[in-house]
py3Dmol code that shows the C-alpha trace and the ligand (Angstrom):
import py3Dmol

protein = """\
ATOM      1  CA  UNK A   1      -9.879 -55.128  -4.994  1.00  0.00           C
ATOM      2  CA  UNK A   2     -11.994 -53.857  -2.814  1.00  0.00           C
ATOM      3  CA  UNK A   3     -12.881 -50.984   0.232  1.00  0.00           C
ATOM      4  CA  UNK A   4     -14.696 -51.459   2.840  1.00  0.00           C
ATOM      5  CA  UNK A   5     -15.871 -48.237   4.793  1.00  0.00           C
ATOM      6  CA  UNK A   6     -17.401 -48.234   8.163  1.00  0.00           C
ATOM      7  CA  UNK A   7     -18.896 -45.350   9.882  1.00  0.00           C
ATOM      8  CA  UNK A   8     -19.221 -45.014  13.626  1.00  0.00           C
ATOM      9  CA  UNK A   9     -21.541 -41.844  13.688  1.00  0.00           C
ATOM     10  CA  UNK A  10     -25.134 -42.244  15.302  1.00  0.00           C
ATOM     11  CA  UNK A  11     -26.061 -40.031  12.028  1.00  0.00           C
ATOM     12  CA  UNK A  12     -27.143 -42.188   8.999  1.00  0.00           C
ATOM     13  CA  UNK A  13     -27.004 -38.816   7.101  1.00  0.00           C
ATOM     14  CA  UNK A  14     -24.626 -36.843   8.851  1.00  0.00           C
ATOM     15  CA  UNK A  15     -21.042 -35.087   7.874  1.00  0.00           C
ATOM     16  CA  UNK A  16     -19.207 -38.491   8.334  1.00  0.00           C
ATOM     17  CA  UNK A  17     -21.258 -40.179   6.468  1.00  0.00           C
ATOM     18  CA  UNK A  18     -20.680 -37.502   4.014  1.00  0.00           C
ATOM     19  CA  UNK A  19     -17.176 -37.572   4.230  1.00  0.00           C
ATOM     20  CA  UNK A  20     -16.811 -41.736   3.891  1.00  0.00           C
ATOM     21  CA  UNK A  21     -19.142 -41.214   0.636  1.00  0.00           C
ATOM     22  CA  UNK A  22     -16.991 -38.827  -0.576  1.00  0.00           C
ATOM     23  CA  UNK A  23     -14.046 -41.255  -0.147  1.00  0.00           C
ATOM     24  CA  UNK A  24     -15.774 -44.195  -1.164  1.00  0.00           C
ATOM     25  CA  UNK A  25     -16.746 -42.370  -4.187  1.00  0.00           C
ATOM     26  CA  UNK A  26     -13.720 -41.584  -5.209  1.00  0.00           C
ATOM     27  CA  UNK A  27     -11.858 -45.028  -5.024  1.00  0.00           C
ATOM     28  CA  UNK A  28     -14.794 -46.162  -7.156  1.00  0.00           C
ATOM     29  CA  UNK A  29     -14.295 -43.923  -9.511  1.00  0.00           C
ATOM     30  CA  UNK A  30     -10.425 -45.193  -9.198  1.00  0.00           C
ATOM     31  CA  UNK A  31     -12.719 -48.825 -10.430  1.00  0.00           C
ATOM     32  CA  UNK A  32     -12.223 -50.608  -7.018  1.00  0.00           C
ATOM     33  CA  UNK A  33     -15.104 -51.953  -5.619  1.00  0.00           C
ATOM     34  CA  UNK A  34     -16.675 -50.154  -2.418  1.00  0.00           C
ATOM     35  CA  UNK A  35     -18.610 -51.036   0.658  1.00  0.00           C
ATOM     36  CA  UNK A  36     -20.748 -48.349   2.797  1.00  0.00           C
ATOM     37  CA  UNK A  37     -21.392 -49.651   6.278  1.00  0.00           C
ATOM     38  CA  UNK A  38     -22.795 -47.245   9.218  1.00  0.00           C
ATOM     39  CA  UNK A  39     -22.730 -48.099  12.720  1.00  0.00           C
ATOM     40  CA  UNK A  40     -25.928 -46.011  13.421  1.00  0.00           C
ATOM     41  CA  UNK A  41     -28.003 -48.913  12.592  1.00  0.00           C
ATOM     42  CA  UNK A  42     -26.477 -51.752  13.846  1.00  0.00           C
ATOM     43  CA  UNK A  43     -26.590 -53.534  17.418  1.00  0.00           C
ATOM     44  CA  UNK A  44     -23.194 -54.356  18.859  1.00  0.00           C
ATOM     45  CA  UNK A  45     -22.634 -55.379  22.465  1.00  0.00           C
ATOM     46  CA  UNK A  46     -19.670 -54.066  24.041  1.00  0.00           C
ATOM     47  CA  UNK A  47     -17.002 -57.007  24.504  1.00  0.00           C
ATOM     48  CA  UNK A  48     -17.280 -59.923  27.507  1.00  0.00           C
ATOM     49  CA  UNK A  49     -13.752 -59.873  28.025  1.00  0.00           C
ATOM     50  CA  UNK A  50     -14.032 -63.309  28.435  1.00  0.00           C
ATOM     51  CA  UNK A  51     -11.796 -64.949  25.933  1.00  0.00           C
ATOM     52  CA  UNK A  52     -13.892 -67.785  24.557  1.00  0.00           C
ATOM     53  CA  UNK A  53     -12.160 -66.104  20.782  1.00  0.00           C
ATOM     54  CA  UNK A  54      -9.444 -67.961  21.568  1.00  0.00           C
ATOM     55  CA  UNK A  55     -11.141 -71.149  20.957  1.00  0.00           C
ATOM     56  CA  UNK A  56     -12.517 -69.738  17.483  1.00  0.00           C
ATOM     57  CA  UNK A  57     -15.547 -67.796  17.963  1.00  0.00           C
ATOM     58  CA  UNK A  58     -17.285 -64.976  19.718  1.00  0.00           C
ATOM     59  CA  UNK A  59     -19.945 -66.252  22.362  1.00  0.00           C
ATOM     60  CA  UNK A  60     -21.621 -63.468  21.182  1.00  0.00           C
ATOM     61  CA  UNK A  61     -23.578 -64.208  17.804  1.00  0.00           C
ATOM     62  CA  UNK A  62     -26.739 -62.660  18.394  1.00  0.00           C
ATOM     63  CA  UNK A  63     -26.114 -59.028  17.884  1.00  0.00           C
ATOM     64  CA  UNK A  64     -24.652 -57.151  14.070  1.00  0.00           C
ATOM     65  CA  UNK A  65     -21.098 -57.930  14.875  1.00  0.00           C
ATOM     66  CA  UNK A  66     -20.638 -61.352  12.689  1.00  0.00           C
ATOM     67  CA  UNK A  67     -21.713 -59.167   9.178  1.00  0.00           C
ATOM     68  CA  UNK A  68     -19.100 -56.356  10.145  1.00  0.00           C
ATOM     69  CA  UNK A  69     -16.348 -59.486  10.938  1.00  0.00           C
ATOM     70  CA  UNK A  70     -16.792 -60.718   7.622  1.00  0.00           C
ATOM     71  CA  UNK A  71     -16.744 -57.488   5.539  1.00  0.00           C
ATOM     72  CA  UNK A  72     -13.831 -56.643   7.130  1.00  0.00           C
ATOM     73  CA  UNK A  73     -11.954 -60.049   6.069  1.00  0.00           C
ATOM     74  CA  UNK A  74     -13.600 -60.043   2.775  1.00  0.00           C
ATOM     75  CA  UNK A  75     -11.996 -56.103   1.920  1.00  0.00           C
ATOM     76  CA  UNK A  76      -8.220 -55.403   1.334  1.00  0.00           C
ATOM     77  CA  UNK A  77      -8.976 -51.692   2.236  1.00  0.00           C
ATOM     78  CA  UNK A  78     -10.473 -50.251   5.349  1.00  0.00           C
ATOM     79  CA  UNK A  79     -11.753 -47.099   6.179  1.00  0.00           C
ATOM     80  CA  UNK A  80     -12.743 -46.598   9.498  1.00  0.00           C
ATOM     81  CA  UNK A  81     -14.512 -42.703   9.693  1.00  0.00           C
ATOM     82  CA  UNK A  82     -15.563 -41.317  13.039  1.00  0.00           C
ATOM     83  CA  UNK A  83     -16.928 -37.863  14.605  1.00  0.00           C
ATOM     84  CA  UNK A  84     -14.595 -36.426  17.587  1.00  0.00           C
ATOM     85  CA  UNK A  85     -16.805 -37.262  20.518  1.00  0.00           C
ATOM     86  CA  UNK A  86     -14.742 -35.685  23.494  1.00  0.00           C
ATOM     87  CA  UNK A  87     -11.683 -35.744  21.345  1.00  0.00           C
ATOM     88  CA  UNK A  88     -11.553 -39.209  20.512  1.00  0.00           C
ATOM     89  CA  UNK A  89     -13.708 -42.090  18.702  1.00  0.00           C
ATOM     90  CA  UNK A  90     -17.174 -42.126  19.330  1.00  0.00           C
ATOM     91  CA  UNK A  91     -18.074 -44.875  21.716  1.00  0.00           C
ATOM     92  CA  UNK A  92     -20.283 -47.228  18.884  1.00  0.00           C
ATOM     93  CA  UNK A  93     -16.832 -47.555  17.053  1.00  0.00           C
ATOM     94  CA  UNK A  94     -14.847 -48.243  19.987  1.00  0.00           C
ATOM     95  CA  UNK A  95     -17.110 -51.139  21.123  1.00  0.00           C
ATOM     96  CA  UNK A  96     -16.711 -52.370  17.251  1.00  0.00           C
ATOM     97  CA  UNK A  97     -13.138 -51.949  17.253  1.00  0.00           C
ATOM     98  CA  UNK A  98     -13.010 -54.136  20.775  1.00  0.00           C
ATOM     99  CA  UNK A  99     -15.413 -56.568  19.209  1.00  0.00           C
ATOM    100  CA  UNK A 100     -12.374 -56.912  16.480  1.00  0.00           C
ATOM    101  CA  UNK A 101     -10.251 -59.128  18.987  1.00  0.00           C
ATOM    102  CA  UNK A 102     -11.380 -62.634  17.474  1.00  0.00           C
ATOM    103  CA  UNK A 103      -8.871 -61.125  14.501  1.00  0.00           C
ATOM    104  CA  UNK A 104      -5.690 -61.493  17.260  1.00  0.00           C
ATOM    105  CA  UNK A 105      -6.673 -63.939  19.319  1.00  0.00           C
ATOM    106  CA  UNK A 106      -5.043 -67.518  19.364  1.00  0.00           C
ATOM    107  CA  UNK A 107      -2.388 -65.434  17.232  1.00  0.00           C
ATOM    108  CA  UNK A 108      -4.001 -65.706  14.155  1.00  0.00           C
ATOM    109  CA  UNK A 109      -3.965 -61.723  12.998  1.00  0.00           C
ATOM    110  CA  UNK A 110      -6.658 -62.530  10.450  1.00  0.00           C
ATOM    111  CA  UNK A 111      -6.313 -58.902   8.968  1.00  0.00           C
ATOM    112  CA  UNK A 112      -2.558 -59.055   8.715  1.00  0.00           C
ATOM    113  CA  UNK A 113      -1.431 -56.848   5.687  1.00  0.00           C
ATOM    114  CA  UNK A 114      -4.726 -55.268   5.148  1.00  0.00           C
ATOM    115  CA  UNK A 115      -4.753 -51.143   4.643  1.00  0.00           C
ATOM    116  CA  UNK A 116      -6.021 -49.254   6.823  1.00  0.00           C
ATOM    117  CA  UNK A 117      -7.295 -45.002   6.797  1.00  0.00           C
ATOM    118  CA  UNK A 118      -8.899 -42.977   9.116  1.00  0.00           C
ATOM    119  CA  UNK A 119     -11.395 -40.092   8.607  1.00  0.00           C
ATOM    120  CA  UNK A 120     -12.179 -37.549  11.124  1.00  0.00           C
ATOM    121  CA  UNK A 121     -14.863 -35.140  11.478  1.00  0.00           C
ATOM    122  CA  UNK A 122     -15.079 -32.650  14.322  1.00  0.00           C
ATOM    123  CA  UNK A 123     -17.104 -29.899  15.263  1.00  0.00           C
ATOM    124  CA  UNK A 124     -14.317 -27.566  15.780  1.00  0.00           C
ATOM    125  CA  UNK A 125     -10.696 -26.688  14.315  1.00  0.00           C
ATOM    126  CA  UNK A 126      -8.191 -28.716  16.903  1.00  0.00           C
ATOM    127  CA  UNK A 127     -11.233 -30.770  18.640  1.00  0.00           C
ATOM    128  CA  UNK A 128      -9.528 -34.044  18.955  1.00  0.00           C
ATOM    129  CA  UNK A 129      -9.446 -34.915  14.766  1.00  0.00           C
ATOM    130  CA  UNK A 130      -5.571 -36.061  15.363  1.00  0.00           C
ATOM    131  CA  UNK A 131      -6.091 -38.201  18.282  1.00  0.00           C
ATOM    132  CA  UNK A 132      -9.313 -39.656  16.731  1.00  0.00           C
ATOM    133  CA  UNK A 133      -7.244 -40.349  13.807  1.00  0.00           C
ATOM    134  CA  UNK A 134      -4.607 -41.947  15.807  1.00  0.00           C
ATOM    135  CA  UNK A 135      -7.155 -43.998  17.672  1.00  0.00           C
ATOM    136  CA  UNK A 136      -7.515 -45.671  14.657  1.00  0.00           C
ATOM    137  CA  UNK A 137      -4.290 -45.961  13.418  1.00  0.00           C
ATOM    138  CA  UNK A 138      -3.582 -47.881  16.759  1.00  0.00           C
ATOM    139  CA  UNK A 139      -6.489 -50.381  15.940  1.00  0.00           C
ATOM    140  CA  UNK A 140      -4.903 -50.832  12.187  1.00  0.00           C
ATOM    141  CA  UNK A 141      -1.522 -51.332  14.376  1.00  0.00           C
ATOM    142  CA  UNK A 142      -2.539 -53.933  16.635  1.00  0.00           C
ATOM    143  CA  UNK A 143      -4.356 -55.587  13.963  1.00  0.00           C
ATOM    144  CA  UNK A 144      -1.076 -56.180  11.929  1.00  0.00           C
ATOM    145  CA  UNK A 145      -2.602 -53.776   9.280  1.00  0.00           C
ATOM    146  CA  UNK A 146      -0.845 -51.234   7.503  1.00  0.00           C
ATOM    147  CA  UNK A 147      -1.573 -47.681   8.528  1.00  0.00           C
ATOM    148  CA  UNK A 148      -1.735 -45.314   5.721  1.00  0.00           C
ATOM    149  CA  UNK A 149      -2.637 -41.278   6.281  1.00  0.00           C
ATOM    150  CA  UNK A 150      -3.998 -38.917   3.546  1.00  0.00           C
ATOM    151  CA  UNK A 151      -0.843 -38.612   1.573  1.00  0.00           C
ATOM    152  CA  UNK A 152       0.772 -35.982  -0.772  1.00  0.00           C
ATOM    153  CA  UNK A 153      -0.398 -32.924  -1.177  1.00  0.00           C
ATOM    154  CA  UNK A 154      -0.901 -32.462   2.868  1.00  0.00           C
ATOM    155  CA  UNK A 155       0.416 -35.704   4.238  1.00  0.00           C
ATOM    156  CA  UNK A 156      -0.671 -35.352   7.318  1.00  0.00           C
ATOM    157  CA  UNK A 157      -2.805 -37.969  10.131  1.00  0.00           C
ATOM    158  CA  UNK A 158      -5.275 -38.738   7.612  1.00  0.00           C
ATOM    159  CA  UNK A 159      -8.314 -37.288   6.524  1.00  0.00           C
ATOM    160  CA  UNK A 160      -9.922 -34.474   8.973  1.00  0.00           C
ATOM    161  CA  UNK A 161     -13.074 -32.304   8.647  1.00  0.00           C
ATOM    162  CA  UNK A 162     -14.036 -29.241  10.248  1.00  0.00           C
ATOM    163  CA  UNK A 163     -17.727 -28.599  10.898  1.00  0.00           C
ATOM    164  CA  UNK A 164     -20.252 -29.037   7.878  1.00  0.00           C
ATOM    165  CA  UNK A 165     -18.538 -31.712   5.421  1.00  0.00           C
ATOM    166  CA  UNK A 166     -19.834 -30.473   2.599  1.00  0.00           C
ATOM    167  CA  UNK A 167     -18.701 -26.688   2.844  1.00  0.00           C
ATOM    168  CA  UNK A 168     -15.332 -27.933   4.038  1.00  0.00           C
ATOM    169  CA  UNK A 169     -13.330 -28.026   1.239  1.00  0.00           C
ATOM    170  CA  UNK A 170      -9.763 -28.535   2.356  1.00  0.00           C
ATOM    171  CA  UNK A 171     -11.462 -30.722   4.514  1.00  0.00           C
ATOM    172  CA  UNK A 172     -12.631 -32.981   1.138  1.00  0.00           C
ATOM    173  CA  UNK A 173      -9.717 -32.748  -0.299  1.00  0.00           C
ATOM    174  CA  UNK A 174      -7.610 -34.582   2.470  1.00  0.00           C
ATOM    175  CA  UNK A 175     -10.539 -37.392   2.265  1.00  0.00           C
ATOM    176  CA  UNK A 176      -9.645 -36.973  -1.574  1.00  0.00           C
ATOM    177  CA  UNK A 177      -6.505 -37.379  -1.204  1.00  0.00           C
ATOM    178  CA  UNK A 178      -6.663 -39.883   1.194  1.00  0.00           C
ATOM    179  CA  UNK A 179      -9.099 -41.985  -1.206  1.00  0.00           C
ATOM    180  CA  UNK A 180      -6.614 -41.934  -4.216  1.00  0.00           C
ATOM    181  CA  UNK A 181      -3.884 -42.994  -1.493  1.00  0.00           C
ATOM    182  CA  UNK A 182      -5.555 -46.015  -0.739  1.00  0.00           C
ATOM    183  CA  UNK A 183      -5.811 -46.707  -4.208  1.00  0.00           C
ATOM    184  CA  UNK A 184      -2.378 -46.582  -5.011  1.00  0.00           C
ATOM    185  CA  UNK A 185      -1.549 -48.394  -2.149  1.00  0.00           C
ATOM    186  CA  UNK A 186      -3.731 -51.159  -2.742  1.00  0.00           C
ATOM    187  CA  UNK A 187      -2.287 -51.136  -6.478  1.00  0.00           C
ATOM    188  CA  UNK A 188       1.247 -51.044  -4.592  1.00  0.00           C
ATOM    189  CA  UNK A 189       1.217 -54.183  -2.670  1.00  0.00           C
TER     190      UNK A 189
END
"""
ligand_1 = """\
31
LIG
C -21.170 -36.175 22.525
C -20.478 -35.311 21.510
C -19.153 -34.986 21.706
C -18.487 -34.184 20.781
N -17.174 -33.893 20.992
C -16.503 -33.151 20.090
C -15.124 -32.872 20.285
O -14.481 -33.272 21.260
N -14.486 -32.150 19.329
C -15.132 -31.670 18.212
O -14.500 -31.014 17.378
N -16.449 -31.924 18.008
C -17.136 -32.663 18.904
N -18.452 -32.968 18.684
C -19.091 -32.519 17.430
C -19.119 -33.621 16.354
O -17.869 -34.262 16.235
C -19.461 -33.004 14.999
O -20.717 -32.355 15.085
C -19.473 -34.016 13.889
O -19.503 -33.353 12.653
C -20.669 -34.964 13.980
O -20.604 -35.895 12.920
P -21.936 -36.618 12.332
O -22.736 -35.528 11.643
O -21.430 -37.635 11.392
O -22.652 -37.207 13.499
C -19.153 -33.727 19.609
C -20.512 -34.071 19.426
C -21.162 -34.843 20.362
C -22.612 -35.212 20.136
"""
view = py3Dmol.view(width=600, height=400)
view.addModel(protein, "pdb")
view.setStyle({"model": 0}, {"cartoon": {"style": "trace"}})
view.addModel(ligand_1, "xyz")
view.setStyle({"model": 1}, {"stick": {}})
view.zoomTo()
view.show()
């Protein structure tokens, strides 16, 4: 079994990267196998809209993209963790998330059944970490994934940080929380 998390902060170091750690952490200490992969250093062109996926492939092959396509098939787990950048997803994950299309096209759904969880970290209390969430869980949707939040005790969108990750602690215990839900969801299926 195993988790794949991606970041889409411009921060290698930063309170989302934090956060995904945290979670990461956690599931391996659950003994599932984890993967840390941050956005901040990668190259991904924004999608063509031109289609060519539905003959196979992507006619772009020269940026970061191909690595993140197969991670994401190899892992039964996803964790997609974002900052709120003006209340939603910041735009390197968005570009990643379009880049994700070669999974639907030609109706093959190539991530059908996976799990998917969202973390998100904001600067401020109500500053868009429920829509960013739910910008995720839409991508899990439309990638026939299953959309899992940060389960009991909270149960709420997911996992959501307020300012400084690592003085939040409610805020690391819904990423907890959400962690250990993954697990047992994985275990589950
Ligand atoms: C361009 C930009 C837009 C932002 N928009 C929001 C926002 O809408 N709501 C919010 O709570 N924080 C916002 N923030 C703050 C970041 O979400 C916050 O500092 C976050 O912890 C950064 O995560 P990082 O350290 O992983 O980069 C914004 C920051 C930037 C740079």
């Amino acid at each position: 079994m195993q988790v794949l998390g991606i970041c889409g902060s411009p921060h290698t170091g930063g309170n989302t990267a934090f956060a995904l750690r945290h979670a990461l952490s956690v599931l391996a200490g659950e003994g599932i196998e984890t993967e840390f992969i941050s956005l901040a250093d990668k190259r991904i062109n924004p999608c063509k809209g031109c289609f060519h996926c539905r003959q196979g492939t992507c006619i772009q092959q020269d940026d970061d993209m191909p690595v993140i396509l197969d991670a994401m098939l190899a892992c039964d787990g996803l964790i997609l963790a974002s900052p709120v950048y003006m209340g939603m997803v910041t735009g390197q994950m968005k570009v990643m998330m379009d880049r994700t299309v070669i999974f639907r096209a030609g109706g093959r759904f190539a991530l059908t059944g996976k799990i998917g969880a969202g973390i998100a970290c904001g600067g401020f209390r109500n500053g868009g970490q429920e829509l960013t969430l739910q910008n995720m869980q839409t991508f899990f949707l439309q990638q026939n994934m299953f959309a899992i939040a940060d389960g009991p005790g909270y149960s709420h969108s997911g996992a959501a940080i307020v300012g400084r990750a690592a003085e939040d602690s409610v805020g690391l215990e819904t990423v907890e929380n959400l962690a250990r839900h993954m697990a047992r969801s994985l275990r589950g299926r």
